[in-house]
N, C-alpha and C positions, 0 to 999 in steps of 0.2 A: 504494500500500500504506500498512495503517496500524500504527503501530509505538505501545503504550503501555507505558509505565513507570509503576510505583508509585512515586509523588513524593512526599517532605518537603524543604523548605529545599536543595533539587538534589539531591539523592542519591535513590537507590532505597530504599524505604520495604520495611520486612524485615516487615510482617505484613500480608500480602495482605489479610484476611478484616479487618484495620482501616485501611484506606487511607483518608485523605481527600482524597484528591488523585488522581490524573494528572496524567503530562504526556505527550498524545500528537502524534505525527512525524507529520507527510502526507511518505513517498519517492516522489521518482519518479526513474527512472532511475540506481537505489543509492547516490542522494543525498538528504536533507533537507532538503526546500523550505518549509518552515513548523511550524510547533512552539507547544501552547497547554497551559498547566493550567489543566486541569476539574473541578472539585470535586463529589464523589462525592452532596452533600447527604444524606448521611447513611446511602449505602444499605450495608448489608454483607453479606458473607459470601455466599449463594446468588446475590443481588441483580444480585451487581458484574460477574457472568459478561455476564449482560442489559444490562449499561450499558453494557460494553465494545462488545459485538456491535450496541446500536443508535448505537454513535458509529463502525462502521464498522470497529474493530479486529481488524487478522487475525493479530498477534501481540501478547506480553503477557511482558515484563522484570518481572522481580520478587525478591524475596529469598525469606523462606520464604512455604510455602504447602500448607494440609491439604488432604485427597483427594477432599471435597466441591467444592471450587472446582475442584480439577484436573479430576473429571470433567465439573463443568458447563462449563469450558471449553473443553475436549474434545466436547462435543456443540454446544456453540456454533461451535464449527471455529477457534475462535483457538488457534494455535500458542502454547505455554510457554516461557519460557525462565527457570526457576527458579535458587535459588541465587545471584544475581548481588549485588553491590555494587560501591557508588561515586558516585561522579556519571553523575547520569542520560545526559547528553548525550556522555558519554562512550563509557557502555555501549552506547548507538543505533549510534554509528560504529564501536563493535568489531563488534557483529551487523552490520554492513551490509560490515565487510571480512571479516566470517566468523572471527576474533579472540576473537568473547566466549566467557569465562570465567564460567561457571553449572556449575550440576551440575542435572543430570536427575533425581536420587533426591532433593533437597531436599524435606524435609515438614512441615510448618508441627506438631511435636508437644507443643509446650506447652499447657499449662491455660490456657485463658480466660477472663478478668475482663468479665463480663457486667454491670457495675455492678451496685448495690441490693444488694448483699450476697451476690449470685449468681457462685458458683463454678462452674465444669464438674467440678471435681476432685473434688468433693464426690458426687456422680452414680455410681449403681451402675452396671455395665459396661453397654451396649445403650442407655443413655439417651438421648433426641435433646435437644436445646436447641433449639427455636427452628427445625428445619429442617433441623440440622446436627449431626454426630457430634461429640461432645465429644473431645478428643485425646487 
């Protein structure tokens, strides 16, 4: 199984949809046997569901996260575990002793800074940005 966290500097990276990082667990046998961060090169937001699912990821630690990612990961079949913080490596072994602390309802609903002077917040209701529902 493959376990990935949203990574900065060890801790769980709290904005899905800007992640540069991973760091994802190969378990076997409800231990972790190897562990790597992988840098996202730059993809976001719809992208990252597909980066996860071709590195093999069948779950996905994370802090917040909007309902676009939630369902393309959800079609991708990677399990969520939203809501979480801390140190990454820490959160892996609470999920693997059934421990972690996430919440299910977490929703990434802040305005996003699109660079170039480009708001979401600014966007009439229905807007899409880029692919993606503005929060």
């Amino acid at each position: 199984m493959k376990i990935a966290v949203t990574y900065e500097n060890g801790q769980v990276f709290q904005h899905f949809g800007h992640t540069e990082q991973f760091k994802i667990y190969d378990v076997q046998d409800g231990k972790v046997v190897s562990a790597q961060v992988v840098d996202t090169n730059g993809s976001g937001h719809g992208a990252l569901a597909g980066f996860l699912a071709a590195h093999g990821v069948e779950a996905l630690i994370c802090g917040g996260i909007g309902g676009g990612a939630r369902n393309a990961l959800a079609q991708a079949g990677i399990q969520l575990f939203p809501g979480a913080s801390g140190e990454a490596d820490a959160q892996v072994n609470a999920l693997l002793a059934n421990s972690l602390v996430y919440d299910p309802n977490t929703v990434c609903a802040h305005h996003h800074d699109h660079g170039e002077g480009h708001d979401c917040g600014s966007h009439g209701a229905g807007h899409s940005c880029g692919g993606h529902t503005c929060g």
